[in-house]
C-alpha positions as CSV (number, residue, x, y, z in Angstrom):
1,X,47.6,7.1,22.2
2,X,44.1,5.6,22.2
3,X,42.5,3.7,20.2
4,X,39.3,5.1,18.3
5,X,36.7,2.0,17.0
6,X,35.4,3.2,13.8
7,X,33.1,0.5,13.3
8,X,30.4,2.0,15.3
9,X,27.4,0.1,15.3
10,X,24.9,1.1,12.4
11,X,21.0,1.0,12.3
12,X,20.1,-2.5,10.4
13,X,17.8,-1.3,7.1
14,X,14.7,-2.5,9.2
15,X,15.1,0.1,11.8
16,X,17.0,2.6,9.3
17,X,13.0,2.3,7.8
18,X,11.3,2.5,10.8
19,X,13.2,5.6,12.1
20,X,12.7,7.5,8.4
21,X,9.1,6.7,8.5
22,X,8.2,8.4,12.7
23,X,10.6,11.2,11.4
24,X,8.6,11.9,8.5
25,X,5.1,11.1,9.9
26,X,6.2,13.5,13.1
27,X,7.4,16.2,10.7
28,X,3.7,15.9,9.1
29,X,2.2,16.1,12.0
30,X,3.3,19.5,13.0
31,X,2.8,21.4,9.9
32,X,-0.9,19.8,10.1
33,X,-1.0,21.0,13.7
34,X,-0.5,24.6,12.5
35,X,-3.5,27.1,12.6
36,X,-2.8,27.8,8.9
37,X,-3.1,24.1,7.8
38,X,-6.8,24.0,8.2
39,X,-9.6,26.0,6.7
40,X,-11.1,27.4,10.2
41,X,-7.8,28.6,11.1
42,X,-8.1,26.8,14.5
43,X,-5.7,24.0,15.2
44,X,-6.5,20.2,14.7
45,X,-6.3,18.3,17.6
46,X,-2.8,17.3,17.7
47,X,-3.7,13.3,17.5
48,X,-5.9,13.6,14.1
49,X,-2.6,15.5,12.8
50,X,-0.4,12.4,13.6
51,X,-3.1,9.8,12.5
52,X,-4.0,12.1,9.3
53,X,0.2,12.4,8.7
54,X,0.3,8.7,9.1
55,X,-2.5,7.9,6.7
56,X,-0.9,9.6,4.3
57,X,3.0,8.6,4.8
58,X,2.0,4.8,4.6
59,X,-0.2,6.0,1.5
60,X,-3.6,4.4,3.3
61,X,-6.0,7.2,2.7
62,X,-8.0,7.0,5.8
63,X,-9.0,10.0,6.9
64,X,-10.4,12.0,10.4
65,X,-11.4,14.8,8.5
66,X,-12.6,15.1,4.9
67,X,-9.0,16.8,3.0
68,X,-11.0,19.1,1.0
69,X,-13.4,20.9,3.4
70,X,-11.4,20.6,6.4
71,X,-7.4,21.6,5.0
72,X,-6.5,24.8,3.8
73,X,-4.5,24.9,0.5
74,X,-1.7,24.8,2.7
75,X,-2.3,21.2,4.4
76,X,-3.6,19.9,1.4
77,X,-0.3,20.3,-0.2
78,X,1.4,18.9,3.2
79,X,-0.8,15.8,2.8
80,X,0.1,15.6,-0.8
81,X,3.7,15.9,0.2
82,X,3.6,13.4,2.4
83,X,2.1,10.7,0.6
84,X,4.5,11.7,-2.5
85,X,7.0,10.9,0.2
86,X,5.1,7.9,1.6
87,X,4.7,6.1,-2.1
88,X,7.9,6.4,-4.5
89,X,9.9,8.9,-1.4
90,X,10.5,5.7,0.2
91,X,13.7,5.2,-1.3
92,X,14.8,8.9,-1.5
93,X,14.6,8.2,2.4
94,X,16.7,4.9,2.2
95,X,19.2,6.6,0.2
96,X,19.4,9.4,2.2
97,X,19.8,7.5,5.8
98,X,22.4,5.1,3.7
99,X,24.2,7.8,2.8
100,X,24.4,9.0,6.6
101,X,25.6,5.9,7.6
102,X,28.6,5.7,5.1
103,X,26.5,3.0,3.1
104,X,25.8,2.2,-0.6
105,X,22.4,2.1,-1.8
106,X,21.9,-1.9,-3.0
107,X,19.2,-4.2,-3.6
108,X,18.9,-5.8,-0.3
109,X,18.1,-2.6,1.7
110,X,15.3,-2.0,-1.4
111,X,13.9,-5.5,-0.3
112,X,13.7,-5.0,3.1
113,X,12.1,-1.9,3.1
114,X,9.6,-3.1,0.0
115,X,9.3,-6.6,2.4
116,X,9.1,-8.1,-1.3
117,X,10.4,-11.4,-3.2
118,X,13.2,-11.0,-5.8
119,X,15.6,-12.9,-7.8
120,X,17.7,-10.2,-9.2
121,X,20.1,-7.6,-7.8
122,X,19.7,-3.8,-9.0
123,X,22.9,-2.9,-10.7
124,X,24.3,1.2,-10.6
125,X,21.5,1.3,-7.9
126,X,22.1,5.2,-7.8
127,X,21.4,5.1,-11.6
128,X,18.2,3.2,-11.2
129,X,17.2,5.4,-8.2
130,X,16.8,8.8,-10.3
131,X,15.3,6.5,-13.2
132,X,12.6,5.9,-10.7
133,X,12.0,9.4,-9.4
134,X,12.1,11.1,-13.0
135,X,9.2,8.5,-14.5
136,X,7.4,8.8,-11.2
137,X,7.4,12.2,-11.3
138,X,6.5,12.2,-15.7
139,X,3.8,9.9,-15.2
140,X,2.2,11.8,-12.1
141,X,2.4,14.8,-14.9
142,X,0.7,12.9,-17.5
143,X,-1.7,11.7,-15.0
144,X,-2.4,15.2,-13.7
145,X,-2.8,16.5,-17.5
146,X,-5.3,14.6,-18.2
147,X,-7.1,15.0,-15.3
148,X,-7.2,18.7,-15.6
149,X,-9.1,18.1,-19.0
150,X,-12.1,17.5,-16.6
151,X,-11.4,19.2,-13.4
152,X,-10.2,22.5,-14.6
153,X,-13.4,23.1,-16.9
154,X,-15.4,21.9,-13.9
155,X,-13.5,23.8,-11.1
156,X,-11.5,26.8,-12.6
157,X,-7.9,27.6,-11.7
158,X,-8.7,25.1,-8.5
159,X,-9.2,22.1,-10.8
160,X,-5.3,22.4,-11.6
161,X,-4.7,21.6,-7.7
162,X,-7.1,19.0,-7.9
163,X,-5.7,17.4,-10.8
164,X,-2.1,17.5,-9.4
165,X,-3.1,16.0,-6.1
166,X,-5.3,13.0,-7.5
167,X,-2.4,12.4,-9.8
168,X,0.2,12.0,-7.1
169,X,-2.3,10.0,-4.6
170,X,-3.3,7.6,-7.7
171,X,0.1,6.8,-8.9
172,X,1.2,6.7,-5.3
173,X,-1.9,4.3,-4.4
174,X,-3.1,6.4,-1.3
175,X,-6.8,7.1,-2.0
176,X,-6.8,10.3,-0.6
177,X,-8.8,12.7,-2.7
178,X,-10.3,16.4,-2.7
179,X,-13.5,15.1,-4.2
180,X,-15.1,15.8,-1.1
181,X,-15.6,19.4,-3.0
182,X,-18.6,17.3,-4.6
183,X,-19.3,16.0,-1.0
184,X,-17.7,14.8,2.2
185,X,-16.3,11.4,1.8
186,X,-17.4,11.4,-1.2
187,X,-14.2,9.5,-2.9
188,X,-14.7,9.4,-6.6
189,X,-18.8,8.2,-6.8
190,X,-19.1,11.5,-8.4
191,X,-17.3,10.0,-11.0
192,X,-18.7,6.3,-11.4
193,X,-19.9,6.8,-14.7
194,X,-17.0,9.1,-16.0
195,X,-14.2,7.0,-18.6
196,X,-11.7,9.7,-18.1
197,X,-11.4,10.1,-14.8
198,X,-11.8,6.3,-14.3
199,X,-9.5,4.7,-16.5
200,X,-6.9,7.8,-15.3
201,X,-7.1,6.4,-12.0
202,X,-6.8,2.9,-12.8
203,X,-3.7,3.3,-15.3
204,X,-2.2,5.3,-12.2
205,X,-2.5,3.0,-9.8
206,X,-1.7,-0.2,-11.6
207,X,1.8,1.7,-12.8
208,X,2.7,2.3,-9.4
209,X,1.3,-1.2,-7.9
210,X,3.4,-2.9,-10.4
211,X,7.1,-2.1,-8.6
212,X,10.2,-0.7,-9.1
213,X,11.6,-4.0,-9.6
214,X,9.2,-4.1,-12.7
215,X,10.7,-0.6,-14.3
216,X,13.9,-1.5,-13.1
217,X,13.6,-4.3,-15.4
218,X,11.7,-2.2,-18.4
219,X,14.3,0.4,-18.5
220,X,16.7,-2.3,-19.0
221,X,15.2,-4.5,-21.5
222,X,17.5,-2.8,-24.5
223,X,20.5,-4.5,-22.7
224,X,19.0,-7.7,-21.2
225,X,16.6,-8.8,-24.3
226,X,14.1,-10.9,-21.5
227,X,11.8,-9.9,-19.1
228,X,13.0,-11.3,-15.4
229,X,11.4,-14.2,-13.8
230,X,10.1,-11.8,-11.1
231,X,8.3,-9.1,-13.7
232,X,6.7,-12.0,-15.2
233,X,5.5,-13.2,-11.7
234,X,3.7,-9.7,-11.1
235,X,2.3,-9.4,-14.6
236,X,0.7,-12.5,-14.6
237,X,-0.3,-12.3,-10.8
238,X,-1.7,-8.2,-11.5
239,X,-3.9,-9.5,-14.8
240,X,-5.4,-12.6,-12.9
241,X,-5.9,-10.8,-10.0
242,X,-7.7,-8.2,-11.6
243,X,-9.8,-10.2,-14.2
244,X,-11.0,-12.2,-10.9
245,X,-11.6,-9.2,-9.1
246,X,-14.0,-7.8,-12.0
247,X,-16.0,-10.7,-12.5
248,X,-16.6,-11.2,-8.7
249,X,-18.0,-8.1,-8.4
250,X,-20.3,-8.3,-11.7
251,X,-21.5,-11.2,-10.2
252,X,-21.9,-10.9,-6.8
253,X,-23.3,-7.1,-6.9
254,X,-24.6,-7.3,-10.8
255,X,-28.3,-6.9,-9.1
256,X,-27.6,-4.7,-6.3
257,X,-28.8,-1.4,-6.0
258,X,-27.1,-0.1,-3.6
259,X,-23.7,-0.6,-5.5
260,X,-24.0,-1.3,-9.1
261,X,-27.4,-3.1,-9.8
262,X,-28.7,0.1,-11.5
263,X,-26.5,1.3,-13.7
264,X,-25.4,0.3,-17.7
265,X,-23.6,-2.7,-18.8
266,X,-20.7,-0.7,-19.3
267,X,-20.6,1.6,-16.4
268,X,-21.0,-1.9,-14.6
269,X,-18.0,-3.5,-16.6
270,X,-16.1,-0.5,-15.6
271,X,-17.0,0.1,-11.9
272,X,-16.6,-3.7,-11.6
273,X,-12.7,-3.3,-13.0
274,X,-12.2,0.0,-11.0
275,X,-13.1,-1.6,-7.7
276,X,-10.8,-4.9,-8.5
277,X,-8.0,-2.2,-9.1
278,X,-8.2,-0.1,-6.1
279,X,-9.1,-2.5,-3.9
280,X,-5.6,-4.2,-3.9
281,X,-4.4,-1.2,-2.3
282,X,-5.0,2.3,-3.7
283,X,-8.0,3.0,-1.6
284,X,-10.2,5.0,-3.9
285,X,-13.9,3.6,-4.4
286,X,-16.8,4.4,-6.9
287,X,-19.5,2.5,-5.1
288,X,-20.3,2.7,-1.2
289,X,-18.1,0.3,0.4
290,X,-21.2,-0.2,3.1
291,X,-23.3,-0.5,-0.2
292,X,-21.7,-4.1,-0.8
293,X,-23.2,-7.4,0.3
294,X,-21.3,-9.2,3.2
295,X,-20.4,-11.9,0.8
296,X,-18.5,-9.1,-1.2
297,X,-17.2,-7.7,1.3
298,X,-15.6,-10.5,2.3
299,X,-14.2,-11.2,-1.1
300,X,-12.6,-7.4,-0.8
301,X,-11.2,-8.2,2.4
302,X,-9.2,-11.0,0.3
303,X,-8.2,-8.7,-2.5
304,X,-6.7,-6.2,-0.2
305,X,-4.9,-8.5,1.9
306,X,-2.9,-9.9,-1.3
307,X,-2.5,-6.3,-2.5
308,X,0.1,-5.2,-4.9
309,X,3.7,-6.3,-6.2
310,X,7.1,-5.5,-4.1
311,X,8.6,-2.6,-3.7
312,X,6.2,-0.9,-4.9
313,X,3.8,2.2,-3.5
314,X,1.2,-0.7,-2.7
315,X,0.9,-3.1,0.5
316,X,-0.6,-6.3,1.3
317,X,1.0,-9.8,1.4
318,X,2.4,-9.3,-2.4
319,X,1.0,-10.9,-5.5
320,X,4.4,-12.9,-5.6
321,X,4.0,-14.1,-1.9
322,X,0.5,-15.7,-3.4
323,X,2.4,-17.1,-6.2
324,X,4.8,-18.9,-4.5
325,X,2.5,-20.1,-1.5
326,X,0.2,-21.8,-4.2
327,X,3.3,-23.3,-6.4
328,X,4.7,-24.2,-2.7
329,X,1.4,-26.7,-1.9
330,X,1.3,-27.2,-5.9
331,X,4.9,-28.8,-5.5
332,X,4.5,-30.6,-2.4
333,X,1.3,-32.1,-3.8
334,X,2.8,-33.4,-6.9
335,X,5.8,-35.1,-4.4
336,X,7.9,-32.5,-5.9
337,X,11.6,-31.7,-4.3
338,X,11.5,-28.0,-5.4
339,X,9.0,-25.1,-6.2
340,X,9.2,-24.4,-9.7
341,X,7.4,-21.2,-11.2
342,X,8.0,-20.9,-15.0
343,X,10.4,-23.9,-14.9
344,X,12.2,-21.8,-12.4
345,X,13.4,-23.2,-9.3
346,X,12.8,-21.3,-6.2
347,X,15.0,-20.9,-3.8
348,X,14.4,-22.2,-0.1
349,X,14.7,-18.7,1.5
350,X,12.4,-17.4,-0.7
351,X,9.6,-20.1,0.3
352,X,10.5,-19.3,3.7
353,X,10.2,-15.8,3.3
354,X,7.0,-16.2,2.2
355,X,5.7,-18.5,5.0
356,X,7.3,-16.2,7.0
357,X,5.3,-12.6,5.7
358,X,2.1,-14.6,5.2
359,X,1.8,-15.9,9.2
360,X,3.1,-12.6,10.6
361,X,0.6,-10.6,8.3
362,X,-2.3,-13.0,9.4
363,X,-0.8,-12.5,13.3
364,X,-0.7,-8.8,12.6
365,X,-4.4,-8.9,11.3
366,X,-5.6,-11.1,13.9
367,X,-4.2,-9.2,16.8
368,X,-5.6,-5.8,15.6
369,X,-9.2,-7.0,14.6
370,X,-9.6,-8.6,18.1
371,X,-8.2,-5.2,19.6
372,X,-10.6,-3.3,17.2
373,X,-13.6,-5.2,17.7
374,X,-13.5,-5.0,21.6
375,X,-12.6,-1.4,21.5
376,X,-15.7,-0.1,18.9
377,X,-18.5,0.0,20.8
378,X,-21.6,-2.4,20.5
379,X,-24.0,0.6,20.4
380,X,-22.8,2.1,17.0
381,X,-24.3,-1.2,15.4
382,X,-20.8,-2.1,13.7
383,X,-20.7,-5.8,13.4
384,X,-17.1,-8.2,13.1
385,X,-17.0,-8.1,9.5
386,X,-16.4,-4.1,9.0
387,X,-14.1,-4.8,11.6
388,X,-12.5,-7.3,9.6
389,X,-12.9,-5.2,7.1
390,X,-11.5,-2.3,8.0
391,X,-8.4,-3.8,9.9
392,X,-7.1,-5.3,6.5
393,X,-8.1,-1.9,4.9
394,X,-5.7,-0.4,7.2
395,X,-2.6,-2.9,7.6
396,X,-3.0,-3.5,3.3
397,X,-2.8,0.7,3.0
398,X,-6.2,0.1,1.0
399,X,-7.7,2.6,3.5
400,X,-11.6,1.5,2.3
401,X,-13.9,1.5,5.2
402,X,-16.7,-0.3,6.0
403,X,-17.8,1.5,8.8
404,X,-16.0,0.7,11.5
405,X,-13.2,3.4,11.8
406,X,-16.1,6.7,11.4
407,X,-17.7,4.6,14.6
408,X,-14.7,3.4,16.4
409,X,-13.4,5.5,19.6
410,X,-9.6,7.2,20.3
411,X,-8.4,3.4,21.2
412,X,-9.8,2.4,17.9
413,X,-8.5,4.8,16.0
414,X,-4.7,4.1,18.0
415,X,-5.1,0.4,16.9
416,X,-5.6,1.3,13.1
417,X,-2.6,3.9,13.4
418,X,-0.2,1.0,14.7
419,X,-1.9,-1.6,12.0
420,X,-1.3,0.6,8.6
421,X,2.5,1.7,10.1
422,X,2.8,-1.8,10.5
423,X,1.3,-2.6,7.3
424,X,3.0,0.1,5.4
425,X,7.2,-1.0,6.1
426,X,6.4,-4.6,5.8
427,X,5.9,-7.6,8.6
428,X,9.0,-8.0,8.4
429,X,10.9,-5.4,8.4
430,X,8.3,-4.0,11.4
431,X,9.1,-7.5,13.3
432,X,12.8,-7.3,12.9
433,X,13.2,-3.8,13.9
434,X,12.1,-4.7,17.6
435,X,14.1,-7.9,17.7
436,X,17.7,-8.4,18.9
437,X,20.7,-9.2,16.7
438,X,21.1,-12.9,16.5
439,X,23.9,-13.3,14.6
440,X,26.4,-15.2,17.5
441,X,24.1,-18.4,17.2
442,X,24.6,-19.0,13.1
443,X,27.6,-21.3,14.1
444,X,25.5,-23.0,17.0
445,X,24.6,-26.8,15.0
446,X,21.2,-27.7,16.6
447,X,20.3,-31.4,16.9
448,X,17.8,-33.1,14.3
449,X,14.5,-33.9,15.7
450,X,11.0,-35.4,13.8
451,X,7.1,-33.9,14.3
452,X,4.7,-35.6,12.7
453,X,2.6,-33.2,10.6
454,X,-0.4,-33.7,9.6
């Protein structure tokens, strides 16, 4: 009789990720490619499909085509689906693929795919996984009700749509808008002086930038009394971040007219905390990005590479990966043995972790700007730091642009496609999905050697 293996060999999480991602940016791509999905009637070229179904699975928000004038109703609500999908759907996705596989839904599958920094383990992770969904999906509503106190006034029956779409792309921090109704490309400088739809779009996007390690934590606070070591990481990391962010900007563009130098003390105040917001991932801006100074830009380009906090619908480096890279030198400094963060000791694997997704990510960026730069060509006038610029944009899922995606060519364009994939499922995760199993050598002792460092 023979003998059937039923261990079959399983997709590690990292590749389980990648896989769900092509699948669903593929899937995009097609409805996009149909006549019906664009305003015309004529189909897209089959390549701005795929790049705009990419741009809005890894919740980036760059764009070929402006998503108001050039999508039908139709596409729009693809795009919208997509991002939903892209930003919270993440872990419908995992579940889903875990589920295939004959697999439980745990914490470290969550941690791959979020490429984040944790201490705790999620407990009844099926339980915590429709907690998730059903407050995303609330606060999208809220979000989208208030909205629609402006838009539908402004815009009719329409304004609903619009409402409902910047409510999912806020919270989902994707950027993408249908403000181009008021303009192409217009993002939400309409709106610069508008507190409603401002501090909608902030609230939104700091929820979702905060993590589902955050709410996982909230929703459990009845039974645990204490807020984790990790939540308080991101809330102090998020309110630092975003105080620093708002004063750099009112100083460096206080006098500036082609950003904020003409406008109110308070519409200042606020575009100055809106821009510190979005910039660490969501995408959205209320001043021209090509408005700023080169010294600003360049202080962007650092926001967005930090972004937001694990597992959540933002990217970048983390806010905890900062944390623990500053308390790392902090330690070593002060001849310290461990790295301690609210007399917390941090584990080893962490700090590797993190020395780990900081060099990749600067690899990642490295590698793409070069390939950008060469690629955009010399007569459009775009210069290395909207290159810069734009290449963090892209592998942080910001999606901001300085300029040098509307003037790069189809290689261009490839290279940001590849970046803000990368970008979106993690160094990590990205690097381990093309790498072999290497599990035979963890018994193989190597011998100890010195380097002097230094």
């Amino acid at each position: 009789m023979p003998i059937i293996n039923k261990t079959a060999k399983r997709l590690s999480p990292a590749r389980t990720l990648v896989f769900g991602f092509l699948i669903i940016i593929f899937a995009g791509a097609l409805m996009l490619w149909l006549p019906f999905s664009t305003k015309s009637g004529s189909s897209a070229p089959f390549f701005d499909c795929l790049f705009t179904a990419a741009s809005a699975t890894c919740v980036t928000g760059f764009v070929i085509y402006d998503t108001y004038t050039h999508w039908s109703l139709f596409g729009q609500a693809v795009i919208a689906l997509l991002v939903q999908i892209g930003g919270i759907g993440f872990i419908t996705m995992l579940t889903f693929f875990n589920i295939a596989a004959g697999k439980k839904l745990g914490y470290r599958t969550v941690a791959v795919a979020a490429d984040g920094l944790t201490e705790n383990r999620f407990e009844g992770g099926y339980r915590i996984f429709f907690s998730i969904m059903k407050y995303s999906l609330i606060l999208e509503l809220c979000g989208a009700v208030i909205f629609a106190t402006v838009f539908v006034p402004e815009y009719g029956a329409y304004g609903i749509w619009i409402s409902i779409f910047m409510s999912i792309t806020s919270f989902c921090n994707s950027g993408m808008d249908l403000m181009g109704i008021e303009g192409e490309f217009s993002s939400l400088i309409p709106y610069q002086n508008h507190p409603v739809i401002m501090i909608t779009t902030m609230v939104l996007v700091i929820l979702g930038g905060l993590g589902f390690v955050v709410w996982e934590n909230f929703l459990n606070y009845k039974k645990v009394k204490k807020l984790s070591l990790h939540t308080q990481v991101v809330l102090l990391m998020s309110i630092v971040l975003t105080l620093i962010g708002a004063l750099f900007y009112l100083i460096f563009e206080w006098g500036n007219p082609a950003t904020i130098g003409e406008m109110s003390f308070g519409d200042k105040l606020m575009n100055a905390f809106f821009m510190s917001v979005t910039t660490r991932s969501s995408g959205f801006n209320s001043i021209p990005i090509d408005g700023l100074t080169d010294f600003s830009q360049l202080g962007t380009i650092l926001l967005m590479f930090v972004g937001s906090a694990p597992a959540s619908t933002g990217g970048g480096i983390k806010t905890t990966t900062l944390l623990v890279m500053i308390m790392t030198v902090a330690s070593y400094i002060r001849k310290k043995e461990d790295v301690e963060i609210f007399r917390h000791k941090i584990d080893k694997q962490t700090v590797y972790r993190t020395l780990v997704v900081t060099v990749l990510s600067m690899v990642a960026v490295g590698i793409c700007f070069t390939a950008l730069y060469c690629t955009t060509p010399a007569v459009k006038d775009v210069g290395a730091v909207a290159c810069l610029f734009d290449t963090v944009a892209a592998f942080s899922t910001a999606g901001l642009s300085a300029g040098a995606f509307s003037a790069t060519n189809f290689f261009g364009k490839c290279i940001i496609l590849i970046t803000m994939f990368a970008g979106r499922i993690g160094p990590v995760s990205f690097v381990m999905s093309m790498t072999m199993n290497t599990s035979r050598r963890k018994n193989v002792i190597a011998p100890e050697g010195q380097i002097f460092i230094g």
